[in-house]
Each structure stands twice: as structure tokens, then as C-alpha cells.
C-alpha angles and dihedrals in degrees: 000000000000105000102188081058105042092059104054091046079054101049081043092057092046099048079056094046087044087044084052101052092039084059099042090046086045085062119086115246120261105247121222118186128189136159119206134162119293092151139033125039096313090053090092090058106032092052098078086041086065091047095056097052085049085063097048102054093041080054090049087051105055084045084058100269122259126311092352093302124108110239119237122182140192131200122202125193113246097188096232092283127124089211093057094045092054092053096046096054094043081052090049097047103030100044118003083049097211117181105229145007143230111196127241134238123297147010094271104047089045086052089057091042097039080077101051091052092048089053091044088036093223113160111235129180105215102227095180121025113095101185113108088194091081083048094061100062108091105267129150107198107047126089127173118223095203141079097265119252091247090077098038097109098045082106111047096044093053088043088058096041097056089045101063101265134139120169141067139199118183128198121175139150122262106257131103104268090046089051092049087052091058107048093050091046082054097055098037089054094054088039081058097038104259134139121238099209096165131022115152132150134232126202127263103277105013113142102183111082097161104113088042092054092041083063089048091061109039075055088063083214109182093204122039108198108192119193100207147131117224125292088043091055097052082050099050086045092045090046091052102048082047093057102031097254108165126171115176084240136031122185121186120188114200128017092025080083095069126080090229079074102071093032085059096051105024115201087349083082094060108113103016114123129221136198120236140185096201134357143198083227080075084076103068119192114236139151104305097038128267118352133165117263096206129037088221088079106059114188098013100140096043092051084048099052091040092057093039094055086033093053106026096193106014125114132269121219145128088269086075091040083052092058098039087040095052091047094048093056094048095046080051100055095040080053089054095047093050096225135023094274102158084223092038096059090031097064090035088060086048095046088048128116093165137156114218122171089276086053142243113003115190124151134193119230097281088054104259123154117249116160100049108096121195133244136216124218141186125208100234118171098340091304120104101236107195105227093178137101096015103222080072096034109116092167132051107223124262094248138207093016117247113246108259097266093057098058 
């Protein structure tokens, strides 16, 4: 090797490398606004969410950021309330003129912004709002990233049917993703067979679930199926295990994901079983340390490792995967596009058929997620086993569920 040439080929390729990163720095930073719950009764859920687009973005970073531009993003409280989170992203986009930006927590709160994003024509991918229903009306900038609600119970319902059991009760609040819940839980049970012989709603805020389980109960309904977010579904556990309600199976859809859940409620949590749109379960420990289970999650250990050394303590679930995994679609298609073109990014999301860390994201042309597909989960010794579908299935379910006093 000729040395006295070696070195000056090397100080040329680092005063272009030097020349690079001056020009990237010189460029002003691409500007990504969201608001997401950090209080009310949403906060314990869209906070992970916020953590998750906060990885994302530091990731993007250290990759060299988007179009040149490092990315900066802020995140504004909207209180858990539709009204706020209208206003905060008209704020962001109409005057604060952000580039770009991430959506905020719920089904509710992404209806009331999805207006505000069609006038601005700002392209969103909706990372946590399950309902297909905001998708169907028409608008051209919105794009969900989950499995829509209206497919949430497939699994469960499947699950019950090839078990032996026959019969469904459904409980669920009275706002639009829990109505969707149980609608769909509705037409997969009679698509399995099954017979619907409660389903009754209860209002936004309401703790005492006594008379409603009391229901549950006169219906000898062998699956309860409860559309509800978190502080509902530690209520509705705590008050049947207070009145010795005890189907042989109890599904809860939103709030039984997060770790807070079994912490609320200790070993009364055991056998209940949770809907999820994504897992850390999906990560299995085998010789050789952790490895994916299935190719539809790319990514998956190392987003695990990274947010576990990033948030020592803090919780894992899909809400998290929701946040990196949504980031990572829309940094995609403005890559794609080669610029943030509202057309442009528009047309790469509905051209995509990727694989990000929360799995395949694919939409229709109303923006309606189709390539996503929905887990079950049991809470088993204080570790959620995922028992559907069964190609990622490790553990069989704990089924029919023992009375309380035997637990």
C-alpha cells in the first residue's frame, strides 16, 4: 500500500465528509409538531405514544435526519380533549407553520384534528386511532397505521368458538372506538357461531358498574367482552371480582395492555385477557439472545433494546410501537417523495407496502389500514402471553377461567 498516497485520498474524503455535515447543519431543521395527551383521562396512554415518536426522531437523527434537515419536534398537551387538539394543531400548522405532523391519542381527538389536516393539507398518519369510520369521509390526508377497531375482536371470537364456548356478553362505553368494539364483536360472534345475549352501553366516566355486571351475570354469558380504555377497565375487574362475577372468559380491549394494569389490580388481573395491536412478547428469548418471531416486525429487537436503554423503567407496549412505528411510515413516504409535497406524500403512503418496528403498514384509498393484522393476549403470571394467532402463539390460554376463590 502506497502510504503518501493513502493519506491525502483520506483528508479528500473527509473535507467532503466536513463540507457534507456544514451543509446539512446550514440547513434549518424540519419541524414536526404533535399534541397528545399528557393529562385527563387519555394521559396514561398517550404518553408512550410520545415516547415512541421521541425515538424515532432521536433515531432519525443519528441516521442524518430527513431531506438533509434535522428533525425537531415538539409535543403539546391537549388535555384529552378533541376541542384542544383541534386548536393545537390549527396553531402548529397555521401559525407556527411546522412542516410536518405527528397525530395525537384516540379515535376522538384524531376525528376533530383530522379537519384541521384536510384544510391545511398536511398529510398525518393516524398512529392511534382504531376506528375505520374517520377514515370514510372523504378525506385525503389522513391514514390510519392499526388494524381498524372493526376487526379488533376476530381473535377473540375465534379463540372462544374453537374452545367450546357459546355464549357473549358485551359491555363498552358510549363513544365512538368502544362502539365500534362492539358492533364488530357482534358480527364476528354470529360469524363464529356464537350468541350475543347482552350488549348494553354505559356513559363516559361513569365507576359504578354494579347494576351492568349484575346483568352480566342474570345473561350467563360464558365470554364478557368490555370495550373500554383504562381506568374503566380496572373498575369493571375490581367490581367482578367484588360481586363474584365469573365468566369463563373476560376480554378487555383498551387499558388491560399496559403494565399499570396489573399493578392496579395484583394477581386479580391473572387470566384476563387483552387485545393488542403489537407486543414485546413478539421478541422471544432463545439461544443466541433476542430474535423476532415473526419477519412482519422489522426491526423489532433493536426498537426494543433502544427504548428499553432509552426509558429504564418505563413501560413496553404497543402504545410506544404505535408512536416509533407511525413515525417511521410518514419519514418514509416524505423520503419517497423526495420532499414534503402534500401530493407528493400523499400519493408515496398510498403506493406503500412497508414494514416498520409495529409491522406491515399498508392503506386503501380512503386511508384505511390493511396490512396490519391484531393480536390476543392473557395475562399469566404477571406476564402478557400472547394465545392468538396461533403461528405467534408460545402459550396455549388459561381456559375456561377458575372462580375468584380459587385464584
Amino acid at each position: 500500500m502506497n502510504l503518501a498516497r493513502s493519506i491525502p485520498a483520506a483528508a479528500g474524503l473527509a473535507a467532503v465528509w466536513l463540507m457534507w455535515v456544514t451543509t446539512a447543519q446550514a440547513q434549518p431543521s424540519l419541524r414536526i409538531g404533535a399534541a397528545l395527551s399528557q393529562s385527563g383521562p387519555y394521559a396514561e396512554l398517550g404518553t408512550p405514544v410520545r415516547l415512541g415518536y421521541q425515538l424515532c426522531v432521536k433515531h432519525a437523527n443519528e441516521r442524518g435526519g430527513l431531506l438533509g434537515r434535522r428533525l425537531d419536534l415538539t409535543v403539546e398537551d391537549d388535555r384529552s380533549d378533541p376541542a384542544v387538539g383541534a386548536h393545537i394543531y390549527e396553531n402548529l400548522i397555521g401559525r407556527q407553520r411546522v412542516d410536518a405532523v405527528f397525530s395525537p391519542y384516540s379515535t376522538p381527538i384524531t376525528d376533530a384534528v383530522g379537519d384541521v389536516i384536510e384544510k391545511h393539507r398536511m398529510p398525518m398518519i393516524a398512529a392511534a386511532a382504531a376506528s375505520a369510520s374517520i377514515f370514510r369521509k372523504g378525506r385525503k390526508f389522513l391514514f390510519q397505521l392499526q388494524t381498524p377497531a372493526e376487526t379488533y375482536a376476530e381473535g377473540l371470537t375465534d379463540l372462544a368458538a374453537k374452545r367450546g364456548l357459546r355464549t357473549v356478553a358485551i359491555i363498552h362505553e358510549d363513544t365512538l372506538f368502544p362502539k365500534t368494539i362492539a358492533r364488530s364483536t357482534e358480527d364476528f360472534a354470529r360469524k363464529r357461531g356464537l350468541e350475543v345475549v347482552l350488549s348494553e352501553a354505559y356513559p363516559k366516566g361513569m365507576t359504578d358498574f354494579s347494576t351492568l355486571l349484575a346483568k352480566v351475570r342474570a345473561s350467563g354469558a360464558e365470554v364478557l367482552v368490555a370495550g373500554t380504555y383504562f381506568e374503566d377497565s380496572v373498575a369493571i375487574t375490581k367490581q367482578m371480582r367484588a360481586l363474584d362475577v365469573n365468566p369463563k372468559m373476560f376480554v378487555v380491549t383498551v387499558g388491560v395492555v399496559t403494565e399499570k394494569f396489573y399493578e392496579a389490580l395484583g394477581r386479580d388481573a391473572e387470566f384476563v385477557y387483552g387485545t393488542a395491536q403489537w407486543e414485546p412478547a413478539l421478541v422471544t428469548a432463545r439461544a443466541g439472545g433476542l430474535v423476532p418471531v415473526a419477519p412482519q416486525y422489522a426491526g423489532i429487537r433493536e426498537f426494543v433494546d433502544a427504548h428499553r436503554a432509552e426509558y429504564p423503567g418505563a413501560p413496553l407496549n404497543h402504545f410506544s410501537a404505535w408512536g416509533y412505528g407511525g413515525c417511521q411510515v410518514l419519514l418514509e413516504a416524505v423520503r419517497r417523495a423526495g420532499s414534503l409535497n402534500a401530493a407528493r406524500v400523499r400519493e408515496a403512503i398510498l403506493g406503500m407496502d412497508f414494514t416498520s418496528v409495529f409491522g406491515t403498514f399498508r392503506v386503501d384509498r380512503d386511508g384505511v389500514q390493511v396490512g396490519h393484522k391484531m393480536l390476543l393476549f392473557q395475562w399469566q403470571a404477571g406476564q402478557k402471553a400472547l394465545v392468538w394467532p396461533d403461528e405467534l402463539a408460545p402459550m396455549p390460554p388459561r381456559l375456561p377461567t377458575p372462580p375468584w376463590s380459587q385464584r
